[in-house]
C-alpha positions as a Python dict, from the first residue, in 0.01 Angstrom:
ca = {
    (1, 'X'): (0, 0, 0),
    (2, 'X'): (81, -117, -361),
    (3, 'X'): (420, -166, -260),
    (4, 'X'): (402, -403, -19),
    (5, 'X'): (178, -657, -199),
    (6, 'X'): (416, -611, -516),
    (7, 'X'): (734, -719, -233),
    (8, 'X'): (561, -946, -20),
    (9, 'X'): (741, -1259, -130),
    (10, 'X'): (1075, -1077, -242),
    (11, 'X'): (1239, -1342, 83),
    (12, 'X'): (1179, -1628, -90),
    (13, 'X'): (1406, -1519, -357),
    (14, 'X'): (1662, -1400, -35),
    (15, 'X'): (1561, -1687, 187),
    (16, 'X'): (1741, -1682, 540),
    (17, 'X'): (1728, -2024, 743),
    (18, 'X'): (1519, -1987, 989),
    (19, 'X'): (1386, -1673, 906),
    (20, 'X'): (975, -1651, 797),
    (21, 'X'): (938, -1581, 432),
    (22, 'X'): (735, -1247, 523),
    (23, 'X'): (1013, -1103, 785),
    (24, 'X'): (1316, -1182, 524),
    (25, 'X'): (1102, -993, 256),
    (26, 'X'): (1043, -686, 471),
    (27, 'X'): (1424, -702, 573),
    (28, 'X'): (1507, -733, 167),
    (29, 'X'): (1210, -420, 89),
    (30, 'X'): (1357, -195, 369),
    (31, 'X'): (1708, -216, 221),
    (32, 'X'): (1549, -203, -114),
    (33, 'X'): (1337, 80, -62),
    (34, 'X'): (1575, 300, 155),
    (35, 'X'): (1727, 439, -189),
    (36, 'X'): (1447, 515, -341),
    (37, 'X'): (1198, 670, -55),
    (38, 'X'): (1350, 917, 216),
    (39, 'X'): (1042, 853, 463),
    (40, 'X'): (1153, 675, 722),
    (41, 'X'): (825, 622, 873),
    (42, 'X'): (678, 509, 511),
    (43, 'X'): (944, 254, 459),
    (44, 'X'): (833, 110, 821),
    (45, 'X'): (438, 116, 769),
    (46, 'X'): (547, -61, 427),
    (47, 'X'): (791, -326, 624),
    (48, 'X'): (479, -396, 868),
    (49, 'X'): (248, -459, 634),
    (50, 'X'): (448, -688, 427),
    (51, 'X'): (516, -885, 742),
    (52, 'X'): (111, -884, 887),
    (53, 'X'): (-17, -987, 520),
    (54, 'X'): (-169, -1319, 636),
    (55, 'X'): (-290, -1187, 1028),
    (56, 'X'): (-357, -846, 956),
    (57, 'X'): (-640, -704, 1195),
    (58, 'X'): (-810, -377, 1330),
    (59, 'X'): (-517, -321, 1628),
    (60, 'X'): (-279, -251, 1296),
    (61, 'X'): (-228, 5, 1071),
    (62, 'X'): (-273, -294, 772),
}
């Protein structure tokens, strides 16, 4: 997904304290992205793998 490694960092822009980097930037993509993409389930998938970038592995869809 091209879209999540171009938004992967968008939280440190939007940082949160106490929130990881990658969960704040999947929070800021899925309000982002919900006006531009009416696929629920694609805006998820994209969420997940922006969160999993750095311990992605064969149990998820990354």
């Amino acid at each position: 997904m091209h879209i999540a490694v171009l938004m992967h960092d968008w939280g440190a822009a939007w940082k949160m304290e106490g929130v990881d980097h990658a969960v704040r930037s999947a929070q800021v993509a899925k309000a982002y992205l919900q006006d531009t993409i009416k696929d629920h389930a694609r805006i998820e998938h994209i969420a997940e793998c922006i969160v999993n970038h750095h311990n992605g592995s064969k149990e998820k869809s990354i």
